[in-house]
N, C-alpha and C positions, 0 to 999 in steps of 0.2 A: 596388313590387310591385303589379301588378294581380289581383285576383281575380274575372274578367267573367263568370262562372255561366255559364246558358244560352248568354250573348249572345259569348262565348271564339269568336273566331276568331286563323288563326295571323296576320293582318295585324297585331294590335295588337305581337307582338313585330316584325315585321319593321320597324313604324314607330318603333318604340320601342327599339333594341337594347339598350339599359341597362339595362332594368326585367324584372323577372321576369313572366312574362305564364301566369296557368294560370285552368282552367277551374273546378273547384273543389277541397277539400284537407279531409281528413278530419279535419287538423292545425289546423284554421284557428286553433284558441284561443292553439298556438305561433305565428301567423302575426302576433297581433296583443301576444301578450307579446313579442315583438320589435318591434313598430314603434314608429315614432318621433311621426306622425302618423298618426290614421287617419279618413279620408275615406269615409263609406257613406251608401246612402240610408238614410230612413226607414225601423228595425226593429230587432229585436232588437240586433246588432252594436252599436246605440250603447249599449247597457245595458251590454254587456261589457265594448266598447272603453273608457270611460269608468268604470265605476263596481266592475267586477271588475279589470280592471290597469291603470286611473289615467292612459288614457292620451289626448290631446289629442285631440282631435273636432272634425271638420266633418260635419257634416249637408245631407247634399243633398234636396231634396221634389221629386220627381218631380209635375210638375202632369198629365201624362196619366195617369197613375193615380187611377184617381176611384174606387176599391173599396178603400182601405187610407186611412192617418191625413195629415188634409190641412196645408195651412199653417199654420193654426191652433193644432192640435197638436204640431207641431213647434216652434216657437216657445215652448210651453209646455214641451217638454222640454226642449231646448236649454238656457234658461233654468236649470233643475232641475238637469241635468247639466253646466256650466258650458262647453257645445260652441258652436259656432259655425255659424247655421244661413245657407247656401249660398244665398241668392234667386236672384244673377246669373249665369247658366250663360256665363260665358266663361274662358277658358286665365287673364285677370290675376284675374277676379274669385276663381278658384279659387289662385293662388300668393297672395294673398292675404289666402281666409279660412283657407290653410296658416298661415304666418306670423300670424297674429294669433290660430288656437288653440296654437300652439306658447308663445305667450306667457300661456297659463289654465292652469289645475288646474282638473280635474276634482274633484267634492268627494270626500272619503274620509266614506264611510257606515259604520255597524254593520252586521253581518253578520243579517239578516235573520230567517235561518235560524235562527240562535243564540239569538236573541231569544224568536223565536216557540217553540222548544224549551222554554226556560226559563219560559216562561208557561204554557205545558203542564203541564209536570210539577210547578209551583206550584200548578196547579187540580187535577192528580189525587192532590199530595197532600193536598189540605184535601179530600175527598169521603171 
């Protein structure tokens, strides 16, 4: 499945006949509790794909992009979220860094939320 945002033209399905090709999906979150691998740039998606439903991660860093989080940063999360971060933008380098996150876990964290709830109402009840 591709998901090309803006960039959705119909050529990617016509090159592609196998793969599901759309622009974007209001569903996306069921997009990615289905998948098997999942491959995004730098941003939020790998926080999901990865640490909300566990699921295998490549990381790609866009270098023209010079207003959002650089190689640096990526390599710091990557790291963090046990994904696979994308340097060599070619067809093997990407089959790849498929196959070698398909062989990581993502780490299983506590729930955040929960956490922070329960510290909460720890301080408001000693007040």
């Amino acid at each position: 499945m591709l998901q090309a945002g803006a960039l959705y033209t119909p050529d990617f399905a016509r090159k592609h006949p196998k793969w599901k090709v759309i622009d974007y999906s209001a569903s996306f979150h069921e997009l990615l509790a289905g998948a098997e691998v999942v491959v995004t740039h730098f941003g939020e998606t790998i926080l999901d794909s990865a640490l909300v439903y566990g699921k295998p991660t490549v990381i790609s860093v866009n270098p023209d992009w010079t207003r959002t989080a650089g190689s640096d940063d990526a390599v710091i999360l990557s790291k963090k979220v046990n994904a696979v971060l994308l340097n060599d933008f070619t067809p093997e380098a990407l089959l790849e860094a498929i196959e070698k996150a398909r062989r990581q876990t993502p780490p299983k964290l506590d729930n955040g939320a929960e956490l922070l709830g329960k510290h909460i109402v720890t301080l408001a009840e000693s007040l």
